[in-house]
C-alpha atoms as one frame of an Amber mdcrd trajectory, in Angstrom:
protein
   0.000   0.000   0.000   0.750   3.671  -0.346   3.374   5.074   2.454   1.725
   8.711   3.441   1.726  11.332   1.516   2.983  14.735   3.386   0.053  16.702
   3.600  -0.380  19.547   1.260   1.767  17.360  -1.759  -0.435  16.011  -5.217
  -1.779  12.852  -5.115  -1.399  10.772  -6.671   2.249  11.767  -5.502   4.536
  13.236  -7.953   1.611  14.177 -10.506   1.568  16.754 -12.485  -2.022  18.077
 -12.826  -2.914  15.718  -9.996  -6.581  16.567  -8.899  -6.474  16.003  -5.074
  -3.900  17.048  -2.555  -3.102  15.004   0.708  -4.860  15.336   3.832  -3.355
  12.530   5.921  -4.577  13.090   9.360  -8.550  13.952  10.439  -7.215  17.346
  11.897  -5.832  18.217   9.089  -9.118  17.837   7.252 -10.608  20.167  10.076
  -7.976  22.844   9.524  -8.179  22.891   5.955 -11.918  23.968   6.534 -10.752
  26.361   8.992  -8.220  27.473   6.469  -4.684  27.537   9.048  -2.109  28.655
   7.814  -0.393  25.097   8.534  -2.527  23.282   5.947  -2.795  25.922   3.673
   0.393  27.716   3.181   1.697  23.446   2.194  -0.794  22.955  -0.494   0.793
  22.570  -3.664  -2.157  21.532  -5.121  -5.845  20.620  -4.046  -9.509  19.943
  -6.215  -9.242  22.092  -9.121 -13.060  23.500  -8.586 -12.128  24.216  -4.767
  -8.262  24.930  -5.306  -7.279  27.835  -8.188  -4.219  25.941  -9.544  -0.608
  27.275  -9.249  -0.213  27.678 -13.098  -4.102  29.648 -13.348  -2.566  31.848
 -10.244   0.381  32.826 -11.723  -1.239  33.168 -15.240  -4.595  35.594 -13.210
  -0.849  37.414 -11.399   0.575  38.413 -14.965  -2.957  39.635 -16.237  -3.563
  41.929 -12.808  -0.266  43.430 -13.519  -1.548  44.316 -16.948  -4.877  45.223
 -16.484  -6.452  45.121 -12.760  -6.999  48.562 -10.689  -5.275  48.611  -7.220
  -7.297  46.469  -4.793  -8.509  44.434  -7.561  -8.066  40.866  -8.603  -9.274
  38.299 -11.908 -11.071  35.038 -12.705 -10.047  33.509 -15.890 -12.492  31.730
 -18.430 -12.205  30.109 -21.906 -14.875  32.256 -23.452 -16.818  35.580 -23.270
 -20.328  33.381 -22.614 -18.966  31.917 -19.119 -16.968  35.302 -18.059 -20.449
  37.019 -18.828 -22.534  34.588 -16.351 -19.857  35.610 -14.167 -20.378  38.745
 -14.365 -23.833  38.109 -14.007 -23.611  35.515 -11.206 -21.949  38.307  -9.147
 -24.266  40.999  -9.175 -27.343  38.510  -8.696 -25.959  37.039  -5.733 -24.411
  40.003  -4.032 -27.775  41.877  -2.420 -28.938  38.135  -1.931 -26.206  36.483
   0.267 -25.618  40.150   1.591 -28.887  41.304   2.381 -28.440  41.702   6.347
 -24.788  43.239   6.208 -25.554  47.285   6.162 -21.472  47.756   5.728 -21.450
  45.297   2.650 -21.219  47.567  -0.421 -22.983  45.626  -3.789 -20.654  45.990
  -6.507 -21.700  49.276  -8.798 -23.087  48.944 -12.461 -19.641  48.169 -14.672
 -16.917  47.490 -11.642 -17.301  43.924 -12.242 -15.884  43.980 -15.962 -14.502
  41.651 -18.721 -11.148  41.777 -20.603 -10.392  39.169 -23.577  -6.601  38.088
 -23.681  -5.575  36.864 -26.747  -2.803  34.053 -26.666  -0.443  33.329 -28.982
   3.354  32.949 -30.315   4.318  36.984 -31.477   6.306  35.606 -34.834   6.425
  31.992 -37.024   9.995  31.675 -34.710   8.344  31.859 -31.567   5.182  29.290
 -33.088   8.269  26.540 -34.133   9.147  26.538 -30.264   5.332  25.738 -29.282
   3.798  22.485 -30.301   0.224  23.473 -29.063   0.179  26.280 -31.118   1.355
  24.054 -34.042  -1.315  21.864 -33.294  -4.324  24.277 -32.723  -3.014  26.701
 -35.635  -5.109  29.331 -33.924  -4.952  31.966 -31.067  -6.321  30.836 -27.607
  -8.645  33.522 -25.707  -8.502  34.160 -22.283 -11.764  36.044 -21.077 -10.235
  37.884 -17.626 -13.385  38.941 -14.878 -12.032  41.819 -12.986 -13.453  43.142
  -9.448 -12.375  44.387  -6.442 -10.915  41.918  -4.115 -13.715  41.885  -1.436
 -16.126  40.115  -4.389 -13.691  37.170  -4.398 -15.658  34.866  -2.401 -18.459
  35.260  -4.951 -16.609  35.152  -8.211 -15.317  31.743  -6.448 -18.581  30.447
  -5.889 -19.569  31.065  -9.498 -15.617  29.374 -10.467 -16.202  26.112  -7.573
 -20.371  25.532  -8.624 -19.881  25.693 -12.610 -16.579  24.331 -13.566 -16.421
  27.182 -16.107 -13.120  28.202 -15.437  -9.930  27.575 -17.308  -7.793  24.988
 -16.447  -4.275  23.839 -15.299  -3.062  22.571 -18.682  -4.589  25.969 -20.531
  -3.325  28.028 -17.658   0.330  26.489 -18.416   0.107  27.002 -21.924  -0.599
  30.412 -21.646   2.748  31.033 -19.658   4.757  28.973 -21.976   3.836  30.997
 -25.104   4.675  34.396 -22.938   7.972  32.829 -22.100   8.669  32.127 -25.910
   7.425  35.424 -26.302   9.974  36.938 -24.098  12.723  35.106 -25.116  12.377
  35.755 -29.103  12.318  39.655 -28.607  15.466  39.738 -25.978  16.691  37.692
 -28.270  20.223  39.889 -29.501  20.650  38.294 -33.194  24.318  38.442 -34.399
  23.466  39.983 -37.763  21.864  42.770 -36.678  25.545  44.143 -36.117  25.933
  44.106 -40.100  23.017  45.861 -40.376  20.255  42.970 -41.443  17.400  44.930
 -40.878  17.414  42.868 -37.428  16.744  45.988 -34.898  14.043  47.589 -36.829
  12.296  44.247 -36.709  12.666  44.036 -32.750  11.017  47.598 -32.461   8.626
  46.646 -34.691   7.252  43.232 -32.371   7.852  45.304 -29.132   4.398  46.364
 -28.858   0.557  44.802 -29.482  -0.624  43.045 -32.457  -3.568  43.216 -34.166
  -5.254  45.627 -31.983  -8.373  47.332 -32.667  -9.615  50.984 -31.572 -11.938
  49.681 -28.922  -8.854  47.166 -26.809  -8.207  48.309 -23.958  -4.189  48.797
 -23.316  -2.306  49.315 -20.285  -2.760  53.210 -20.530  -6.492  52.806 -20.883
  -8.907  53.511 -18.293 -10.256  50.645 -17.375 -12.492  51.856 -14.272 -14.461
  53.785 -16.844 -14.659  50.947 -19.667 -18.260  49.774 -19.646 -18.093  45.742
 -19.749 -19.890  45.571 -22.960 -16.883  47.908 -24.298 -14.549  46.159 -21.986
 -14.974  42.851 -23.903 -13.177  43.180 -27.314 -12.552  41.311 -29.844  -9.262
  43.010 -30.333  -5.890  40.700 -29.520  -2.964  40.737 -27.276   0.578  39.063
 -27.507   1.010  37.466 -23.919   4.632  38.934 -23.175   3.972  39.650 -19.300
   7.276  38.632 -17.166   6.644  35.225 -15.295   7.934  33.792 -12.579  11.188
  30.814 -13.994   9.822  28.747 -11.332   5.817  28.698 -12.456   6.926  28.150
 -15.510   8.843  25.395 -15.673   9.276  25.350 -19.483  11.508  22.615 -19.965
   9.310  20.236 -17.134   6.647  20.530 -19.998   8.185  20.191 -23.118  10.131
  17.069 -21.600   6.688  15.545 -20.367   5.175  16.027 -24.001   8.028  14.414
 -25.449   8.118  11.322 -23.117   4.552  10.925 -23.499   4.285  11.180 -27.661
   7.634   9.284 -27.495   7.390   6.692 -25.575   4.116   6.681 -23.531   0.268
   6.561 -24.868  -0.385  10.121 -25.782  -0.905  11.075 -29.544   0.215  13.955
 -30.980  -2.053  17.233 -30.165  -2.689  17.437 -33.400  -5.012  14.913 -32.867
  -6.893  16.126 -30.435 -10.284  16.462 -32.260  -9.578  12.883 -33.475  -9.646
  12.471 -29.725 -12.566  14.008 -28.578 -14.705  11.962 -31.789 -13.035   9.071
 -29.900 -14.315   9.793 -26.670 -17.726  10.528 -27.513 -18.026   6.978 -29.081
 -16.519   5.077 -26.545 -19.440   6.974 -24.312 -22.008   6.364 -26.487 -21.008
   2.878 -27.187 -20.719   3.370 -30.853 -16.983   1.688 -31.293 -15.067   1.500
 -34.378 -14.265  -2.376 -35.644 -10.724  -1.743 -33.952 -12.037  -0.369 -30.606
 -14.109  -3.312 -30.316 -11.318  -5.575 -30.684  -9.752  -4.151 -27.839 -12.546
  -5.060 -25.646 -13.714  -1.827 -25.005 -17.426  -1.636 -26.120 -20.550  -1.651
 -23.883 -23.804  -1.445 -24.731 -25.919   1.739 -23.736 -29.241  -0.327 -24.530
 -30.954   2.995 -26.272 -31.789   2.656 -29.616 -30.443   5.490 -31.878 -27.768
   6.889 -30.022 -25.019   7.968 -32.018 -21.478   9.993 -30.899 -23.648  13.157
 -31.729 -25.908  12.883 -28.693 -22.951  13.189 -26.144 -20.924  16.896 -25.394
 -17.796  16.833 -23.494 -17.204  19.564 -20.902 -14.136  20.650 -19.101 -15.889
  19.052 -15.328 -18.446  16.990 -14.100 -20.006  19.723 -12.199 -20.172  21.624
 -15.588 -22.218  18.959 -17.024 -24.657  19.211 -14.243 -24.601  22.950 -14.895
 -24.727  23.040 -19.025 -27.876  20.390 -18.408 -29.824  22.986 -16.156 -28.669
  25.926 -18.580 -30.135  24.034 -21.312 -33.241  23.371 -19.361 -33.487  26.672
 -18.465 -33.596  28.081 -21.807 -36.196  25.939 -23.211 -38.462  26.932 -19.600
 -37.325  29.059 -17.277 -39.227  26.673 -14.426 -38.372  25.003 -10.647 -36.576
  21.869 -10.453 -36.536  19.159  -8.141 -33.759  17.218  -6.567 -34.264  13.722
  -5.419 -31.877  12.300  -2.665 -28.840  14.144  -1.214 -26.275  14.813  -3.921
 -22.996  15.802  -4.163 -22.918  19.912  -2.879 -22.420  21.585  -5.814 -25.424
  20.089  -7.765 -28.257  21.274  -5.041 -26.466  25.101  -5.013 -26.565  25.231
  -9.255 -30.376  24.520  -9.089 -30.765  26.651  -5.976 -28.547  29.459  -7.401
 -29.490  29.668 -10.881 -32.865  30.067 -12.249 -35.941  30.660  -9.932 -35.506
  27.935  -7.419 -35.300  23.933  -6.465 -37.779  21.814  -4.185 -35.005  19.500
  -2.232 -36.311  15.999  -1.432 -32.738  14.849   0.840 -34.131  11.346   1.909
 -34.626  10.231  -1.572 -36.444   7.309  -0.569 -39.910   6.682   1.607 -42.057
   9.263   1.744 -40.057  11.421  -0.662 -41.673   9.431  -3.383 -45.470  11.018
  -2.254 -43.937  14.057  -1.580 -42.209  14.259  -5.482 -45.644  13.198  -6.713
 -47.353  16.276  -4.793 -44.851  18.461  -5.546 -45.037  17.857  -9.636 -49.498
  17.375  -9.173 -49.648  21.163  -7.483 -47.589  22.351 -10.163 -49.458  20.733
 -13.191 -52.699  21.920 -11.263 -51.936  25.637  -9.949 -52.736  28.867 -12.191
 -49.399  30.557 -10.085 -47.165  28.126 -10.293 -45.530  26.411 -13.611 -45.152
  22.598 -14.226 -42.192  21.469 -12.605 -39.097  21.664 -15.256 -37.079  18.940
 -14.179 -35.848  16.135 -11.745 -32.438  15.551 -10.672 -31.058  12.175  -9.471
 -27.630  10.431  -8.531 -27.433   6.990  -8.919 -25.947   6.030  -7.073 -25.729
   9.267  -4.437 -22.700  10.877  -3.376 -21.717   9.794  -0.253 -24.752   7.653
   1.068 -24.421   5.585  -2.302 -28.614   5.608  -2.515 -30.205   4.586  -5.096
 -33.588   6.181  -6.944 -36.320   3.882  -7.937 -35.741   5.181 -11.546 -38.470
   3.335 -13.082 -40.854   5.441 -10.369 -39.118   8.607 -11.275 -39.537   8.025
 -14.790 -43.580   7.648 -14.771 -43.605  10.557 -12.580 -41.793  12.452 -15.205
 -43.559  11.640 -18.074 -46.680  12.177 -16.125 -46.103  15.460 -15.566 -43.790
  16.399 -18.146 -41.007  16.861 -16.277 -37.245  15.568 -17.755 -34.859  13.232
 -15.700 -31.330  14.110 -15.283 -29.451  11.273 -14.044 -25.604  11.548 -12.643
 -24.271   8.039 -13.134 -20.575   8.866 -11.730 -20.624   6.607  -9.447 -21.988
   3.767 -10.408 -20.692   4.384 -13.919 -22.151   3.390 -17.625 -19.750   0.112
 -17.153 -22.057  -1.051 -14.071 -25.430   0.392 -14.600 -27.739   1.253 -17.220
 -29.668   4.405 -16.139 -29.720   6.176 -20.049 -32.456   3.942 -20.477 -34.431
   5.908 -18.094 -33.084   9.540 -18.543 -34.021  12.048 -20.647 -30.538  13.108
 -20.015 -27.272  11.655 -17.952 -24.204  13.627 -16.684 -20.864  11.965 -15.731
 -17.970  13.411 -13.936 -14.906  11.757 -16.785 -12.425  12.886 -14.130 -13.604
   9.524 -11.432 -13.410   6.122 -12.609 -13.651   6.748 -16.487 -10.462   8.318
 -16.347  -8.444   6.695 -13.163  -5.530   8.771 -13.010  -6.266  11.388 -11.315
  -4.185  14.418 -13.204  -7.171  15.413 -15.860 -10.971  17.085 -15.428 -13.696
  16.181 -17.445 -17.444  15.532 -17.886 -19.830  14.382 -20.364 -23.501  15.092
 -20.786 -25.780  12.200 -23.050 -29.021  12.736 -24.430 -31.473  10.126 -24.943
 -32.742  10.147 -28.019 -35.932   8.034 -27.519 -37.149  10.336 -24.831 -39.880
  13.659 -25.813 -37.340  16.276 -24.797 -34.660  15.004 -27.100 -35.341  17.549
 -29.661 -35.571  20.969 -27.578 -32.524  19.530 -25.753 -30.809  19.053 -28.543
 -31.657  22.608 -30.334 -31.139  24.426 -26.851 -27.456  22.660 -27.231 -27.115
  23.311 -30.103 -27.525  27.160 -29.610 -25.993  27.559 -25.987 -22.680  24.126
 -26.652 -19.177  25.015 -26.803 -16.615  22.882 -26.955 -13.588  24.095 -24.298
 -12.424  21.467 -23.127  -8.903  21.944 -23.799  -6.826  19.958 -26.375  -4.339
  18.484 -23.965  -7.151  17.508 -21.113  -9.195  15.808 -24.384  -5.675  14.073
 -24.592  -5.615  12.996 -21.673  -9.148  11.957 -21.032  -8.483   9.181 -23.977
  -5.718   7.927 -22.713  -6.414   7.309 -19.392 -10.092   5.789 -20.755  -8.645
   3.107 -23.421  -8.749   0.761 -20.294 -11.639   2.142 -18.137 -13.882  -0.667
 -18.759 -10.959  -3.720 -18.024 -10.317  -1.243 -14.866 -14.236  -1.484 -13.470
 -14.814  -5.083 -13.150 -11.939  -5.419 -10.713 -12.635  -2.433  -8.538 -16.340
  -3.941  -8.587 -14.328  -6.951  -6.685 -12.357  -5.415  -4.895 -14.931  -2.738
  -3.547 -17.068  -5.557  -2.514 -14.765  -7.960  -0.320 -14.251  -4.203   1.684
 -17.559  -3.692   2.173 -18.064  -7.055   3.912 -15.143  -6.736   5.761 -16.573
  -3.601   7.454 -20.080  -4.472   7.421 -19.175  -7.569   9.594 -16.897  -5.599
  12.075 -18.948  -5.000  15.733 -16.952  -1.493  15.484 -18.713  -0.346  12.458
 -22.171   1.275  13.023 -23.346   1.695   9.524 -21.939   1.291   5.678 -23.212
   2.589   2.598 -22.687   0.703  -0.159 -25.185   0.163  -3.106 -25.322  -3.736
  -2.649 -26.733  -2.949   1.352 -28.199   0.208   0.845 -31.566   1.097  -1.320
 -30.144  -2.442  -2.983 -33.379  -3.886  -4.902 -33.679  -0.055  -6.926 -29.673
  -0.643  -7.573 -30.273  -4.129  -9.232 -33.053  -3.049 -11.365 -30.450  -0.691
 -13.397 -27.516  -3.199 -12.872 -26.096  -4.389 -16.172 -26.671  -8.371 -16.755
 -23.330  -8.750 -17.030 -20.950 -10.354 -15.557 -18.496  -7.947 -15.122 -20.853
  -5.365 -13.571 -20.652  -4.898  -9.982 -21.484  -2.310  -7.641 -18.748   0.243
  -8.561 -15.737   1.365  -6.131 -17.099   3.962  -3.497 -18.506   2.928   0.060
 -18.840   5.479   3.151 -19.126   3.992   6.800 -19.579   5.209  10.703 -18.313
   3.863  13.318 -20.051   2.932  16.868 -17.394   5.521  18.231 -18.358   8.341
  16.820 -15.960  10.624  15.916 -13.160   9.698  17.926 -13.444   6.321  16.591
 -13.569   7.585  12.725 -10.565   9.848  13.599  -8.443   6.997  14.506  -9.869
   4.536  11.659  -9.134   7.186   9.360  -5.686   8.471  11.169  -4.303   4.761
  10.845  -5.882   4.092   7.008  -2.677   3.374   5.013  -3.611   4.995   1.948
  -3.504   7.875   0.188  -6.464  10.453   1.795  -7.779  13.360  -0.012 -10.715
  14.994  -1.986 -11.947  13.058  -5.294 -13.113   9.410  -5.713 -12.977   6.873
  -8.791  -9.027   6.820  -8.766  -6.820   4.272  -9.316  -5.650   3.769  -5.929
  -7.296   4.037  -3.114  -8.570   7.459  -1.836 -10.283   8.172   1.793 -11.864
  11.462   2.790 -13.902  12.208   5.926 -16.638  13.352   3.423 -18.953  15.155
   5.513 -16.045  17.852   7.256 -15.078  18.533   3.336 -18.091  18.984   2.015
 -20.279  20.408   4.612 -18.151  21.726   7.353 -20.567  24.918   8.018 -23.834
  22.439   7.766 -22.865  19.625   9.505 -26.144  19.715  11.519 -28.228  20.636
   8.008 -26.712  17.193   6.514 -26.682  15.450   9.722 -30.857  15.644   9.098
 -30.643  13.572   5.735 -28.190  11.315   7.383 -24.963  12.406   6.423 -22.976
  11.738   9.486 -20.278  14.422  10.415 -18.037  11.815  11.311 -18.862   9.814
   7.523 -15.301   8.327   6.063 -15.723   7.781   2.489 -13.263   5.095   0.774
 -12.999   4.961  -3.163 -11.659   1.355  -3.786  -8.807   0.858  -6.334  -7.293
  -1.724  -8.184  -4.260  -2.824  -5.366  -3.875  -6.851  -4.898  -6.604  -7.585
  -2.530  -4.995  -8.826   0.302  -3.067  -5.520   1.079  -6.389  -3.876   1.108
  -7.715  -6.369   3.155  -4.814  -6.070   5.335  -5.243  -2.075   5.421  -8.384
  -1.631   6.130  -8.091  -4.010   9.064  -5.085  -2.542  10.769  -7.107   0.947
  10.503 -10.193  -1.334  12.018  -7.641  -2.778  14.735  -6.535   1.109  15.920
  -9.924   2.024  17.187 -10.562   1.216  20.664 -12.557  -1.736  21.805
């Protein structure tokens, strides 16, 4: 098993773009909440939706330098339609979250603003240094929200509940191209001395490029730019000084090389080849060589092609495209079945008029549902309910929804069904057949490795909202998620469905090792918990299992999860759906200032959550009962 990991490093260890950050001890966990210094200040890196990267910090450093007012700082996005909502988020949500603080001062009209950065290589020498931009053989925008620092906590809201914002590998790429930048005009060339025409050149490619009237430029006022006039389509050359130590220029261009070389990555240039890829191998629709490799499962919805799934740059940003598109086909109330994962219950709370939230997700919540959606259909004041939103299973209590019910409740009243299947994953259950829609977090289990975001969003095309879904997509869709992430994504996934079946079996012989310890007061895990609505959607396969995650409390309480956790000889941090084994104590993460608000859906504050991996079974075994062994009789 895993030796720690010092708290505050990557995990997995050594990882460049690693997506969760070591919290080894339970305190630890509590501090990080608390945000000490002593967990803090060591974070190198942490959940990209919770934890701005080091790459997007330094890149959002160079831009204030260019462009911020004193007492101001940025958010970064890869287009003008997510800085916008933004933009927008902030100024709906200040007066609300505000609105009994007299000394809070709302933001005025036009001081939260938008600036468009545009990224590329100055000259055709600086572009021969930069395989991305070889690859892309096109700028890259960066859409920069600016506001005065006290908004932060908003504008990182909008950043944590979206996934909108750019990411690590984009971030990076943007530094590279100002370093090659920088280097090509220092660059002294030896025959400018006989007078080659070299110096007026240099002058020449000192300044901006390609910029029209209306860009704004360091000697523009910004504070008085409007934001419709502070967006611009004009272009900047990124040639802001960075840090040599952010950068780490020859890091990257060494990792690219060993990867194309001699790893599994293709070329970038590919990277559209590789997002057609992914789409099929989510939809199920494999090439004759893909299914060769094993790699095909069957979706069990008839018609579903490669053009029914988008990919998106998180998972969260699938649930949040799904309500956007919603939203602009009926601007109506949703409903959310069962407790979910955090972020899902503040998008539908946050954007649009409002949510009903049904956190038991089982019992009475089924009558409750059906009066919810009947006063709706019935009432002259209120609109038919617009949707219903659904983890299966849940995230952490690992519940599952009586889809069938859910479904003739939908079509009933005309509501849609949005199903999250990351964790029990297409591989183990078949919940399209359901859905009017499905959302997946790639970055769990479909990917593995835990260094690239992703998410995916598949329309069923045998359900009635199939065509507004698809034309509200087709008007609101873009496709940024980044080349190198898309890269990534395929990679890691060529295996995902040879990976599944034995996390399914190693998951399992876990959970019965807890669930028969006297020290364990309750586990969650799909084949104990809601378990007859789990089998109905379980594949009738043999490979299909019950998927990797579990969450258990301990007769103890808290001490006894601190020490069971404190003694767990794995790798312990945020995320799930990795590789190796990953523990969090779920509920002080997630819900630190609501522990008693989740403690009343049963979400224990003292909840570990395990995602299984794929380590020889008897050193999990072994783990998991030494950690069992340290709490006290």
């Amino acid at each position: 098993m895993h030796s720690e990991v010092p708290l505050g490093e990557c995990v997995p260890p050594s990882t460049r773009y690693a997506v969760s950050v070591s919290l080894p001890k339970w305190e630890d966990n509590v501090d990080y909440e608390k945000g000490e210094s002593r967990v803090v200040d060591r974070m190198v890196s942490g959940y990209p939706r919770f934890f701005i990267a080091k790459p997007i910090q330094a890149l959002v450093t160079a831009l204030k330098d260019r462009f911020a007012l004193p007492n101001e700082t940025a958010m970064l996005f890869p287009s003008i339609a997510c800085a916008k909502r933004c933009v927008a988020f902030i100024y709906d949500q200040a007066p609300k979250q505000h609105s009994n603080d007299t000394d809070y001062v709302l933001p005025r009209p036009r001081q939260v603003r938008i600036v468009q950065h545009v990224v590329e290589p100055i000259n055709k020498k600086a572009a021969a240094k930069d395989a991305v931009s070889n690859a892309l053989r096109k700028p890259v925008s960066i859409y920069c929200v600016l506001f005065p620092e006290y908004l932060f906590p908003l504008a990182k809201q909008y950043w944590q509940h979206t996934g909108d914002g750019i990411t690590a590998r984009l971030a990076d790429h943007c530094l590279h191209i100002a370093r090659i930048n920088e280097e090509v005009e220092q660059d002294v060339k030896p025959f400018s001395l006989f007078g080659s025409g070299g110096s007026s050149r240099r002058k020449q490619g000192s300044g901006y490029h390609r910029a029209s009237p209306n860009v704004l430029t360091p000697s523009s006022s910004v504070a008085s730019t409007p934001i419709s006039e502070a967006f611009s389509p004009g272009a900047y050359a990124t040639r802001s000084p960075v840090d040599e130590g952010v950068l780490s220029e020859i890091g990257l261009e060494a990792d690219a090389y060993v990867e194309e070389r001699f790893g599994r990555n293709l070329n970038l240039k590919y990277a559209t080849e590789m997002k057609a890829a992914l789409r099929r191998r989510i939809a199920g629709a494999l090439s004759d060589e893909e299914q060769k490799q094993g790699a095909q499962v069957e979706r069990g919805v008839a018609g579903l092609s490669p053009d029914d799934v988008y990919l998106v740059s998180t998972g969260m940003g699938a649930v949040f495209q799904t309500h956007q598109a919603l939203l602009a086909i009926n601007r109506r109330k949703s409903v959310c079945f069962g407790f979910p994962y955090t972020d899902t219950l503040k998008i539908l709370k946050k954007f649009g008029p409002g949510v009903y939230f049904l956190g038991q997700g089982e019992g009475d919540d089924y009558e409750e549902l059906e009066r919810i959606l009947e006063r709706h259909s019935q009432g002259a004041d209120e609109e038919p309910i617009l949707a219903i939103f659904t983890e299966c299973p849940s995230n952490p209590l690992l519940k599952t929804a009586d889809l069938p019910r859910l479904r003739e409740l939908a079509d009933r009243y005309g509501a849609a069904l949005v199903v999250d299947e990351t964790i029990g994953s297409f591989a183990n259950v078949d919940v399209l057949s359901w859905a009017d829609v499905v959302v997946s977090s790639l970055t769990k289990v479909f990917s593995g490795d835990s260094n690239v975001m992703g998410g995916s969003i598949v329309l069923n095309p045998t359900r009635s909202h199939y065509s507004s879904l698809r034309a509200a997509f087709g008007v609101q869709f873009e496709d940024l998620l980044w080349c190198e992430d898309a890269v990534f994504l395929e990679r890691n996934s060529r295996d995902f469905m040879s990976r599944v079946p034995r996390i399914n079996a190693n998951a399992l012989v876990v959970a019965e090792l807890l669930a028969a310890s006297p020290k364990v007061l309750h586990i969650n895990y799909p084949k104990f918990t809601t378990a007859a609505n789990y089998e109905r959607i379980k594949r009738p396969t043999a490979d299909a299992g019950y998927g990797g995650l579990l969450s258990v409390d301990f007769v103890g309480g808290e001490d006894a999860s601190r020490e069971f956790y404190d003694n767990l000889a794995c790798c312990k941090g945020p995320s799930l759906g990795t590789n190796f084994t990953l523990a969090s104590p779920y509920t002080i993460l997630a819900h630190y200032a609501e522990l008693d608000w989740a403690a009343q859906f049963g979400v224990s504050p003292n909840l570990v959550r395990i995602s299984i991996g794929l380590e020889p079974r008897d050193e999990l075994l072994a783990m998991i009962q030494t950690a069992l062994d340290a709490i006290p009789a």
